[in-house]
C-alpha distance (Angstrom), angle and dihedral (degrees) to the residues before:
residue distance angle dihedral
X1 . . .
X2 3.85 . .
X3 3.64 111.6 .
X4 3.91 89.7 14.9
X5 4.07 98.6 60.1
X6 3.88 130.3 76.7
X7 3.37 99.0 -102.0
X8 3.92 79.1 68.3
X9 3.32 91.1 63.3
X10 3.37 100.1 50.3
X11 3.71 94.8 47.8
X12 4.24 81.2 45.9
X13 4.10 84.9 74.5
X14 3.69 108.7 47.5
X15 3.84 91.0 38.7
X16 4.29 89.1 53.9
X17 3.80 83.8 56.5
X18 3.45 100.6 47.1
X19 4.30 92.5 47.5
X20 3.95 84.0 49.1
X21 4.01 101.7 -101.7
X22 3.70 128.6 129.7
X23 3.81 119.0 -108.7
X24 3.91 89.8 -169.2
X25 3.68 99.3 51.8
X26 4.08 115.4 101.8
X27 3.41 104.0 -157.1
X28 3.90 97.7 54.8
X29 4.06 111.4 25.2
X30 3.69 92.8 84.2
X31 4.06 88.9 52.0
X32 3.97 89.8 45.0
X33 3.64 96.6 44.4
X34 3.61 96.0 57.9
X35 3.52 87.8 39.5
X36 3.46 93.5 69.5
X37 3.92 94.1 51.7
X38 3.89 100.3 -95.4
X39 3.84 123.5 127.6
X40 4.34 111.6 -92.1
X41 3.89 102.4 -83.6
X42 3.65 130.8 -122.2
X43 3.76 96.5 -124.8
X44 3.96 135.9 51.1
X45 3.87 85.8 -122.5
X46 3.57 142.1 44.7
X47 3.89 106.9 -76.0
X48 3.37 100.1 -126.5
X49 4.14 125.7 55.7
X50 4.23 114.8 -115.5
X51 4.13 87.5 -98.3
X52 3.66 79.1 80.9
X53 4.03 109.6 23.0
X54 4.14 83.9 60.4
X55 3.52 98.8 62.7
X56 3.62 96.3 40.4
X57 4.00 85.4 58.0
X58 3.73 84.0 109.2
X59 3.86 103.1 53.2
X60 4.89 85.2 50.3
X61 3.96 82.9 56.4
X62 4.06 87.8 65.1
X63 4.05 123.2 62.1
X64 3.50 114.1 -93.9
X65 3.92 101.5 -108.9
X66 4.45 86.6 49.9
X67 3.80 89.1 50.1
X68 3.54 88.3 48.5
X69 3.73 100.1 51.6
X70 4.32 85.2 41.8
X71 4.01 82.8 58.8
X72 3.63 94.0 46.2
X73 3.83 99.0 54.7
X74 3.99 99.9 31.4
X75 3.72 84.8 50.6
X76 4.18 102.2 45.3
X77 4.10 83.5 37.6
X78 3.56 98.9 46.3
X79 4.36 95.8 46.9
X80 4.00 81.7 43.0
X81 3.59 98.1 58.6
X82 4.42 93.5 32.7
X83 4.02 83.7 51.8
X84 3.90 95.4 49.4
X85 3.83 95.8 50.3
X86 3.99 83.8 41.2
X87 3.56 81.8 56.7
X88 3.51 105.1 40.1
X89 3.71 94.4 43.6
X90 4.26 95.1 49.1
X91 3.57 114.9 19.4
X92 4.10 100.1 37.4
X93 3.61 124.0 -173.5
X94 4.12 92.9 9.8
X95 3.50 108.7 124.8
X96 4.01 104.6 158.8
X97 3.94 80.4 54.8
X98 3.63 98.0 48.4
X99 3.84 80.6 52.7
X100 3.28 92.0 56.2
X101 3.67 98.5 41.5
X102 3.67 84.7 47.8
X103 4.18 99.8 52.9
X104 4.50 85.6 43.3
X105 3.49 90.0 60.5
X106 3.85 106.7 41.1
X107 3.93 103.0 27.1
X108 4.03 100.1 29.3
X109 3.79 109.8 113.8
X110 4.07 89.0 -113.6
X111 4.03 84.3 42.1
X112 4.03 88.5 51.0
X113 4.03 94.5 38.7
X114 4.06 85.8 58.6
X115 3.80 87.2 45.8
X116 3.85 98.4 49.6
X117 3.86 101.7 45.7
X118 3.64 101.7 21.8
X119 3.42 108.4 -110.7
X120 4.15 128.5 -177.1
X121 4.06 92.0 -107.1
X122 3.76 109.0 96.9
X123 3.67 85.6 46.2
X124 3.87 101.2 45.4
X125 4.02 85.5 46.3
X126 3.43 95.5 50.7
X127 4.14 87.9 47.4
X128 4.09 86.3 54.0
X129 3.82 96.6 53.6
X130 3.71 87.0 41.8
X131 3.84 98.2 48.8
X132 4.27 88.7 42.3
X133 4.17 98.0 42.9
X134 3.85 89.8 45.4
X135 3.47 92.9 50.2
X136 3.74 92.7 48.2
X137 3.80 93.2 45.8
X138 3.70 91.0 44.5
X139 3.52 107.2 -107.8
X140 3.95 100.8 135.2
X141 3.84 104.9 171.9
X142 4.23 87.3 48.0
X143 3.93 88.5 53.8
X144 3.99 95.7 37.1
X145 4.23 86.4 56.2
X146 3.79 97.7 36.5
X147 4.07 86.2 53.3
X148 3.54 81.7 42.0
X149 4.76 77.4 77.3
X150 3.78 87.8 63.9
X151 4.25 87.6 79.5
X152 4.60 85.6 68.7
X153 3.68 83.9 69.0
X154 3.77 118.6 9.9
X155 3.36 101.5 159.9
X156 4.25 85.8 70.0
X157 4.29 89.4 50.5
X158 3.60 102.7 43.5
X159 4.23 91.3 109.8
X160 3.94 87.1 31.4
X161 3.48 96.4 55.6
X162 3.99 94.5 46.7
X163 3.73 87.0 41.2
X164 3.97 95.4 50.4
X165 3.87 97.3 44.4
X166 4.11 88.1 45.1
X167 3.86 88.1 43.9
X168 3.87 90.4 51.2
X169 4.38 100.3 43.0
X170 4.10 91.4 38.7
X171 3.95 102.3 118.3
X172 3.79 109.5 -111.9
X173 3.69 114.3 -124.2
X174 3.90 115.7 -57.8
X175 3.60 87.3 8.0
X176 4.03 132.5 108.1
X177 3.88 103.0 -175.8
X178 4.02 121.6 80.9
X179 3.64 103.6 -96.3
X180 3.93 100.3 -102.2
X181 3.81 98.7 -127.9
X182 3.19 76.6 56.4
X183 3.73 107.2 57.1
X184 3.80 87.0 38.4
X185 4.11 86.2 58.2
X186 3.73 91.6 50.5
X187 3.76 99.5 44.8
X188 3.53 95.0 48.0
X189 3.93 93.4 51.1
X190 3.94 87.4 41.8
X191 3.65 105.3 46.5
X192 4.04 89.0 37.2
X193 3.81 92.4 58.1
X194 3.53 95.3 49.6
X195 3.68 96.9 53.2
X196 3.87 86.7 45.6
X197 3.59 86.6 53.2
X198 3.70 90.3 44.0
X199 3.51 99.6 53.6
X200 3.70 99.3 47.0
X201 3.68 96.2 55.9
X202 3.80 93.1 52.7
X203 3.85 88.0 42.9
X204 4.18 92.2 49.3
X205 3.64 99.6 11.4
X206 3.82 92.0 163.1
X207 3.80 98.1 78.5
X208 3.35 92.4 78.2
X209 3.20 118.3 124.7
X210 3.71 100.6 -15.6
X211 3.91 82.7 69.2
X212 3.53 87.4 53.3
X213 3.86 97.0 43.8
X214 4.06 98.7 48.5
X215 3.90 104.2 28.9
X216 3.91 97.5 31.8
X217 3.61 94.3 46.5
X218 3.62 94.6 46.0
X219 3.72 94.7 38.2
X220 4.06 86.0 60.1
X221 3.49 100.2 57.3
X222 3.86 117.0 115.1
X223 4.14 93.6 -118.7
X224 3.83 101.9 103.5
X225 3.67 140.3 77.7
X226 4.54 87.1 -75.5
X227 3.72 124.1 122.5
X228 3.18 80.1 -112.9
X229 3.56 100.7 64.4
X230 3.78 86.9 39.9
X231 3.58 93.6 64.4
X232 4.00 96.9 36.5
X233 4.40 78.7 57.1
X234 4.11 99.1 48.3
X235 3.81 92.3 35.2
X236 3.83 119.0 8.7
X237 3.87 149.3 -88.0
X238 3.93 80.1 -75.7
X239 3.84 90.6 66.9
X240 3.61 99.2 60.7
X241 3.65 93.5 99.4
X242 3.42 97.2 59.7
X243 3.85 94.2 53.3
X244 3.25 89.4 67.9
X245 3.97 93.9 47.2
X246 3.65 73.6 53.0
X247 3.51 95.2 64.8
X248 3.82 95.5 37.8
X249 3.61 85.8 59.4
X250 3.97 88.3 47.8
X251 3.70 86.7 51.5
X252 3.84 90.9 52.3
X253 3.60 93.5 61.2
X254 3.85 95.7 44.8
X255 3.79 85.7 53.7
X256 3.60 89.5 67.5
X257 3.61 93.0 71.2
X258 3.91 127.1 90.1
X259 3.31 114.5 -85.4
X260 3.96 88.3 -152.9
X261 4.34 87.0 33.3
X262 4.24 114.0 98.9
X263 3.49 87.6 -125.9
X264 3.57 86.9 71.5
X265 4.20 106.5 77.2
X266 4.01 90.9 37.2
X267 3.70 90.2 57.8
X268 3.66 101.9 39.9
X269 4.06 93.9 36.0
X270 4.14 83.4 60.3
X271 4.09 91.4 44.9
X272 3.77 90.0 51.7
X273 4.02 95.3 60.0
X274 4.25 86.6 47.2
X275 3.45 91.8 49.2
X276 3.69 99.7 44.3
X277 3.97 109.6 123.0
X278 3.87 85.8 -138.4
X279 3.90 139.1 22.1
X280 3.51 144.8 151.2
X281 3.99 118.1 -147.1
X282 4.01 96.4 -105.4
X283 4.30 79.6 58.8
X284 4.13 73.7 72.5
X285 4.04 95.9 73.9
X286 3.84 79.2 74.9
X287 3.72 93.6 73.0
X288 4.14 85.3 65.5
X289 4.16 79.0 84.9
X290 3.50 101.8 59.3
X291 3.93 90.9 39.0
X292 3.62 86.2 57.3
X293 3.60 105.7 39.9
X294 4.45 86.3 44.3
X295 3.91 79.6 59.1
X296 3.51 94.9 48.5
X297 3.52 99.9 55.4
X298 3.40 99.2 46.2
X299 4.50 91.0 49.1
X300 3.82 90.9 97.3
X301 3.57 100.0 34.6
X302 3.92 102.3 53.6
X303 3.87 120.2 -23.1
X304 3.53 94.9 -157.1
X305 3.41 92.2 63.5
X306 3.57 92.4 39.7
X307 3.82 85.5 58.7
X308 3.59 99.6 43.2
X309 4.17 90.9 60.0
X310 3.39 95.4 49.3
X311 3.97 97.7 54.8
X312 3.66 82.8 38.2
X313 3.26 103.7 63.4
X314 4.11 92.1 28.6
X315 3.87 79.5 61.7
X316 3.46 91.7 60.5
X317 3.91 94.5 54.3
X318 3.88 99.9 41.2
X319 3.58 96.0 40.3
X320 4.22 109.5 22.9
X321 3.87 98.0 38.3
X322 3.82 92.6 67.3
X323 3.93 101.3 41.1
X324 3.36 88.0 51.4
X325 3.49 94.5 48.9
X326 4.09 86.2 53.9
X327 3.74 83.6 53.9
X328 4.18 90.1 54.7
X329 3.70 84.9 47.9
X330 4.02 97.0 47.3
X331 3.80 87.8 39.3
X332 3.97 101.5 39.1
X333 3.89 84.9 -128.8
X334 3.91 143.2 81.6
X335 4.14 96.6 -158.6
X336 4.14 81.1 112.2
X337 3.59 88.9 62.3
X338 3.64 98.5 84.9
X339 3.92 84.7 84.5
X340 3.57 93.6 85.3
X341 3.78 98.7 51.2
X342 3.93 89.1 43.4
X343 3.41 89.8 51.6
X344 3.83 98.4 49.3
X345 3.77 81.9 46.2
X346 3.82 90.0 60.2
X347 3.87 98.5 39.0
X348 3.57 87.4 53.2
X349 3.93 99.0 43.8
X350 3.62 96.7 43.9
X351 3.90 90.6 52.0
X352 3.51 90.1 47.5
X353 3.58 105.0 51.9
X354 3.29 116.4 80.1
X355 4.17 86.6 59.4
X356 4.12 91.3 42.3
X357 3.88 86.3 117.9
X358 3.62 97.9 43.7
X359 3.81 126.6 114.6
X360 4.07 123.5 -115.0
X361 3.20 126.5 -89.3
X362 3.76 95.0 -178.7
X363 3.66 102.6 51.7
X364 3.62 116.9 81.9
């Protein structure tokens, strides 16, 4: 797959910066990626904006098959290690789950899809448990910089992000202030971004706005695995609109958890894949947090229930992902795929609900 998979790609825009050729310019990135021994890319511009081709300067100074093996074993060890603490730290004692937990995220068809072409999603988990677990165990600057991941893909942590930073300055009980782990989290991630973002637009200052103009608008149309492109499948372009009053409403009921409750990052982890503006069905492994985490919370309260989310939703990955990826195949299309994250979004809800009001017993 090497020079034919994603991770290609990615490596395709650091690697035309370091041999002194524009990612951002549209009438020679196609030319310049497959002259560098990737497969002919789907946009007129890099992929990805220079908040993310700057940092991955590092992997472009390394030939494409060694940064390709690098990805591969930073990526499997890094979700490995982030799912074990998970693990350790929620579901204690549980070994047939952490088996389970375990097989969903390396050999589920989304698991294996991230595998095979070398996709951002073993990284991007492991960045989510990393960014929620230090948080909890009150290691603010670790959690600010591991949220700091969620700028590779931000249209996946738009409702994470809110949800983390609200999660981290809500006043704990009896208290008015932000919690100061808290504020330490959130200032970190903030001011970190923005100087990321700062730096690569004075670094690569041209992909403004023809970034914008080729990738956003073609990133926004309703033809991948969104709500959006669900609804524009069952019931028309016309319909659009109300998938995303579909998602407001979605949003309504998440809003009626605690913001200091451990219900609160499951639920709103989950709405954040739906309500993504664009995703592919390996952006799916994601939803392994919020299975987790849903599990988690509800350990001391009732196993059983604890137990039934997690095979629940695991369910959903080993068995869902790849029917509905024989429907994308059958149907030349993914826009059905949104049933997987709408249906994690329910498993975890409903389980949730009866303790949306409830205090943490995570947080500190």
């Amino acid at each position: 797959m090497i020079g034919a998979d994603d991770l290609s790609r990615i490596w395709a825009g650091p690697r035309a910066v370091l041999t002194g050729h524009d990612p951002y310019d549209p009438t020679s990135w196609v030319a310049t990626a497959t002259g560098l021994g990737t497969q002919v890319p789907d946009t007129a511009v890099f992929i990805y904006p220079p908040w993310v081709t700057v940092p991955l300067l590092p992997l472009g100074l390394l030939p494409l098959p060694v940064a390709s093996a690098l990805w591969l074993v930073a990526s499997l060890v890094a979700a490995i290690i982030a799912m074990r603490a998970a693990l350790h730290a929620l579901l204690p004692g549980r070994a047939r789950d952490h088996a389970l937990v375990a097989v969903t995220l390396l050999l589920s068809w989304v698991g294996l899809l991230t595998l095979i072409i070398g996709q951002w999603g073993y990284l991007l988990t492991a960045a989510l448990f990393i960014a929620i677990l230090a948080l909890h165990r009150g290691r603010p600057v670790v959690a600010g910089f591991a949220a700091l991941a969620f700028l590779a893909k931000p249209q996946l942590f738009f409702f994470t992000a809110v949800a983390f930073a609200v999660h981290a300055l809500w006043p704990r009980p009896g208290e008015k202030a932000p919690p100061r782990d808290g504020a330490i989290a959130v200032g970190v991630a903030g001011g970190a971004a923005l100087a990321l973002v700062a730096v690569g637009w004075l670094v690569l200052p041209s992909w403004w706005p023809t970034w914008f103009e080729i990738v956003g608008a073609q990133q926004t149309r309703p033809f991948s695995d969104t709500v959006a492109g669900l609804f524009a499948a069952l019931f028309g372009a016309g319909a659009v609109p109300l998938a995303w009053l579909a998602v407001a409403a979605l949003a309504v009921v998440a809003l009626t958890f605690h913001p200091r409750g451990d219900a609160w990052l499951p639920v709103w982890t989950a709405l954040s894949i739906v309500g993504a503006p664009y995703t592919n069905s390996y952006d799916q492994i994601l939803l392994i947090v919020p299975v987790v985490l849903a599990a988690g919370a509800l350990h001391a309260r009732s196993p059983r229930a604890s137990r039934r989310v997690l095979w629940a939703g695991c369910a959903v990955l080993l068995i869902v992902t790849p029917l509905m990826y024989e429907v994308a195949v059958i149907r030349h299309s993914e826009t059905f795929g949104a049933v997987v994250s709408l249906s994690i979004f329910a498993i975890v809800t409903g389980s949730l609900w009866r303790y949306r009001r409830e205090p943490a017993r995570l947080s500190p």
